[in-house]
N, C-alpha and C positions, 0 to 999 in steps of 0.2 A: 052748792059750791061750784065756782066757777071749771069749767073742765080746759080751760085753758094755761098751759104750764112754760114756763121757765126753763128753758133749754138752750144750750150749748153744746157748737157743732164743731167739733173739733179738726181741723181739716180744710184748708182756704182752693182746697182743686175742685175740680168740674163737677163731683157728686155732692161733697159736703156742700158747697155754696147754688147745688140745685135742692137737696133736697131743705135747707137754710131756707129757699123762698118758699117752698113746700109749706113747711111747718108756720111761717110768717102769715101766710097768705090765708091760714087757716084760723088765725086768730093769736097764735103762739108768741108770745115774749123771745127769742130770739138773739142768739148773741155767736156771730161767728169769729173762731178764731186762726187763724193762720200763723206759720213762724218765721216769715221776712218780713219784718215791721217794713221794709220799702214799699214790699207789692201791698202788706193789709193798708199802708195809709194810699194807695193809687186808688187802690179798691171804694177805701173809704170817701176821694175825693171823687171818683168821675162812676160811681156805683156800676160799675159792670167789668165782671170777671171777663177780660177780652181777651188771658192768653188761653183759657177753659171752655170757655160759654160765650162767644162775640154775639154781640150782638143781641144780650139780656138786659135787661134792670133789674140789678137789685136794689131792692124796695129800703125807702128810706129809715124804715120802721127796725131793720137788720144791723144791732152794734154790731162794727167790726173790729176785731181788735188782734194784734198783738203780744200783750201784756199778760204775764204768768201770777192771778193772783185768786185769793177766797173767793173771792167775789165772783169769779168766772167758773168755779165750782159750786156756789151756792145756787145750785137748777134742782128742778125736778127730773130733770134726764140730761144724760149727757149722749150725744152722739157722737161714736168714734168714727171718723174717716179718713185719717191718715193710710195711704198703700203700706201697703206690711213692710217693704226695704225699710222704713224710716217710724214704722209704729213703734218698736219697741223705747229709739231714742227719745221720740216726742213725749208716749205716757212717760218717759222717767222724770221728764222736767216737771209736772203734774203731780208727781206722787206725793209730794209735802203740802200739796194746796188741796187736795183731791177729800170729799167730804164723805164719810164711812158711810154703806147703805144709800146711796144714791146711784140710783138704775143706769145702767149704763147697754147704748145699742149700737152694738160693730156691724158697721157696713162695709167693713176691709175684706176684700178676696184674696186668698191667698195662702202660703203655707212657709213660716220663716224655714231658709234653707241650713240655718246652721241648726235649731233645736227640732226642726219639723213641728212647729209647736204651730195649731191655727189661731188666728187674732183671735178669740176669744179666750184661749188659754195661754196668750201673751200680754192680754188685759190683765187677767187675773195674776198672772207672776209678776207683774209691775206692782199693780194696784192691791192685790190682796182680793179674798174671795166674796167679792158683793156681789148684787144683785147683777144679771148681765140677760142681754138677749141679744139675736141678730137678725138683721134685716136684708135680707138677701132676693136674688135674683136677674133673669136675662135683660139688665134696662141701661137705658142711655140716658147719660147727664142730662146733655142738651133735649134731647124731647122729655123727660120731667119737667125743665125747668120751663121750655115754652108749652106747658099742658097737655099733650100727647097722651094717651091712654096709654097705661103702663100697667104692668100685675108684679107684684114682688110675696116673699114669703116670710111672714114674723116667726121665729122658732125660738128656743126656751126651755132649758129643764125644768121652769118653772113655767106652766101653762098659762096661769094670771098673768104672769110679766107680757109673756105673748101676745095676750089682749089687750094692754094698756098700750103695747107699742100697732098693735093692729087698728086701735079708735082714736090713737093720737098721729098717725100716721094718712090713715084712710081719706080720700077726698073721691067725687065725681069719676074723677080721671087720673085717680094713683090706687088701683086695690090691694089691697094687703091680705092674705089669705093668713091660717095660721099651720103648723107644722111641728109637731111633738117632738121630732128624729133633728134636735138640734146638729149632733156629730154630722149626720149625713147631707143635711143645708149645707152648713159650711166646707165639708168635703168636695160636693159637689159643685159649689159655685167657684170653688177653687181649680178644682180639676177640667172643669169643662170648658176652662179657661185653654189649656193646652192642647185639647180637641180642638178650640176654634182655632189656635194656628194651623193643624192641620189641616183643618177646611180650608184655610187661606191659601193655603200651598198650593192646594189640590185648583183651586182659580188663579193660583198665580204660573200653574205649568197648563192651565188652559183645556182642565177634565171636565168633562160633562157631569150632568148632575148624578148618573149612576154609580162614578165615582167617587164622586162627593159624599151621597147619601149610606154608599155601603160604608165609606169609612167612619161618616161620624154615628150610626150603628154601632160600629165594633168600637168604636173608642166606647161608647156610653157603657159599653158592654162589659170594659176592660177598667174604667171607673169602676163601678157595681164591684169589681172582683173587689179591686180593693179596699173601695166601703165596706162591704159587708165583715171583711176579715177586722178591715176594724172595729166593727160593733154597729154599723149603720143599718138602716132597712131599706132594703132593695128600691122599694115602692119610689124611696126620696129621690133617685137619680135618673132624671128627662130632662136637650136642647143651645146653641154655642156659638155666638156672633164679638159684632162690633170692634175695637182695636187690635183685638188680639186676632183676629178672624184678617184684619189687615196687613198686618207683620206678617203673620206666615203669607202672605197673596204676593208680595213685594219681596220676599226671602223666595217665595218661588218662581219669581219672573228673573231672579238671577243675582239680587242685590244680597251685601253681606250685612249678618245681623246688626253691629255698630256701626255701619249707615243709614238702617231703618229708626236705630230705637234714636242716634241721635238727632233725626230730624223731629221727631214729636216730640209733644210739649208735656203730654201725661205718660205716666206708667202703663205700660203691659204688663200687666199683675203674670200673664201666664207666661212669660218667657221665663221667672224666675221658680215659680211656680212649677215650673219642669224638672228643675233640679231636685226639690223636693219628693216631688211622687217617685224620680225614680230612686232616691236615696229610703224613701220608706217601700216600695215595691222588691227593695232589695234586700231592705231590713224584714219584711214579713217575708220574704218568698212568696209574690204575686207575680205574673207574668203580663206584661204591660207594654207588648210589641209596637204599636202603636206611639206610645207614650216615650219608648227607648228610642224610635228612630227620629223622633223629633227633637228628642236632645242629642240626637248625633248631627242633624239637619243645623241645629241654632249653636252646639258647644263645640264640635268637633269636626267643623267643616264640609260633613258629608255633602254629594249632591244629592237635591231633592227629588230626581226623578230618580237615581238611584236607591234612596230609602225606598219611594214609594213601589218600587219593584221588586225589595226584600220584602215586604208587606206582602206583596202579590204572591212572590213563590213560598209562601208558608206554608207549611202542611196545614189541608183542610181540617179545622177540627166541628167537634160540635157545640152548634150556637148557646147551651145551655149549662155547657161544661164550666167548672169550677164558680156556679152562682147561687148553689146551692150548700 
């Protein structure tokens, strides 16, 4: 039997339509969908995502489409890549076409801020309780999509789903490892989203690398707390770049947050992302210093060297405290 499958990537921005050449290039049947019929037929006529990925081709062999029907659910895997602000709306238009038992793999970072619910358990309250995994980790659109060595993590309450998406996923130069501790994958790709604006900051007030390094430390550190009280395993959470690692760099050189975000063209999953952790850090009683002055940095105006010197006068505590 052919190991070659029928999939649909739900999601026309810079990941779903790299990793869409990904899975094409591999041999995969392929069918990408987006929700402004304008941009999927631009896409469709001049094949390259130019407000995403300039300066790619997508491959002739990739439907693009549109169009809300059976047919776009009759896959052997559906990929989800809608940014979480806009996932919950998208699966709802899907939920009457959507085929029962059909595997489905969230590649959305993030944590919706009104239910704190992670896309995978905003898959499942749309969609109802099927097969689901996710594919996660520290990667960039555009270097997947022009071949770039990349490492990502397949995780799964179900270990087999893991692997199916680890051997249908897997190329030369895309590895897929696998990861039992699904809650703490997607915690931690969400979370370490708001760490990387702090890294950004800390380049954009012009800190050497000592400060850099100690703070993204204690963020990974101050994640951990709050995985673990959710039920994560420590082991799962290490590392915090790319867009979000940008905003904060440009929110610390002096610029205000709705000048940043509206000059890009993708989501920073971690600005919003921040409202969540601290609404659940405050919901469990975690203490998340790091995590609080950066949504006072991004929501509430503060200046950013002034956070970063409430950070500084903390009382020293111990590095090991509350991870246990």
């Amino acid at each position: 039997m052919s190991t070659h499958k029928k999939i649909t990537v739900i999601g026309s921005g810079g990941w779903g339509t790299a990793l869409a050449i990904l899975l094409c290039k591999k041999g995969h049947n392929v069918t990408l969908w987006g929700s402004d019929h304008v941009y999927t037929d631009y896409l469709r006529e001049k094949r390259e995502n130019s407000k995403y990925l300039k300066g790619i081709s997508i491959p002739p062999e990739i439907t693009i489409t549109s169009a809300i029907s059976p047919e776009l659910m009759d896959a052997q895997l559906i990929v989800s890549a809608t940014p979480t602000p806009y996932l919950r709306s998208v699966l709802t238009k899907f939920k009457k076409v959507y085929s029962d038992g059909v595997h489905i793999v969230s590649v959305t970072k993030g944590i919706e801020n009104d239910t704190l619910m992670r896309p995978s358990a905003m898959i499942t309250s749309v969609l109802g309780n099927h097969p689901i995994s996710v594919l996660l980790g520290p990667s960039h659109a555009e270097e997947v999509a022009r071949g770039l060595p990349t490492t990502v993590v397949a995780s799964s309450d179900n270990n087999d789903l893991a692997r199916v998406v680890q051997e249908t996923f897997t190329t030369d130069r895309f590895r897929v490892y696998t990861n039992p501790d699904m809650l703490g994958v997607e915690l931690g790709a969400a979370m370490k989203n708001v760490i990387a604006i702090a890294s950004g900051i800390c380049d954009g007030l012009k800190f050497g690398d000592n400060s850099k390094a100690a703070l993204i430390t204690r963020g990974l550190a101050e994640i951990s707390r709050l995985g673990i009280v959710m039920g994560a395993q420590k082991s799962t959470f290490s590392g915090p770049y790319g867009r979000n690692r940008w905003v904060g760099e440009q929110i610390g050189k002096g610029r205000n947050l709705g000048e940043v975000l509206e000059s890009m063209a993708q989501i920073a999953e971690g600005v919003w992302t921040t409202k969540s952790v601290i609404s659940l850090s405050r919901k469990l009683n975690v203490e998340m210093p790091i995590t609080q002055e950066i949504y006072h940095v991004l929501f509430t105006g503060k200046n950013p060297l002034e956070a970063v010197s409430s950070l500084m006068m903390r009382v020293p505590r111990s590095e090991v405290e509350d991870l246990t």
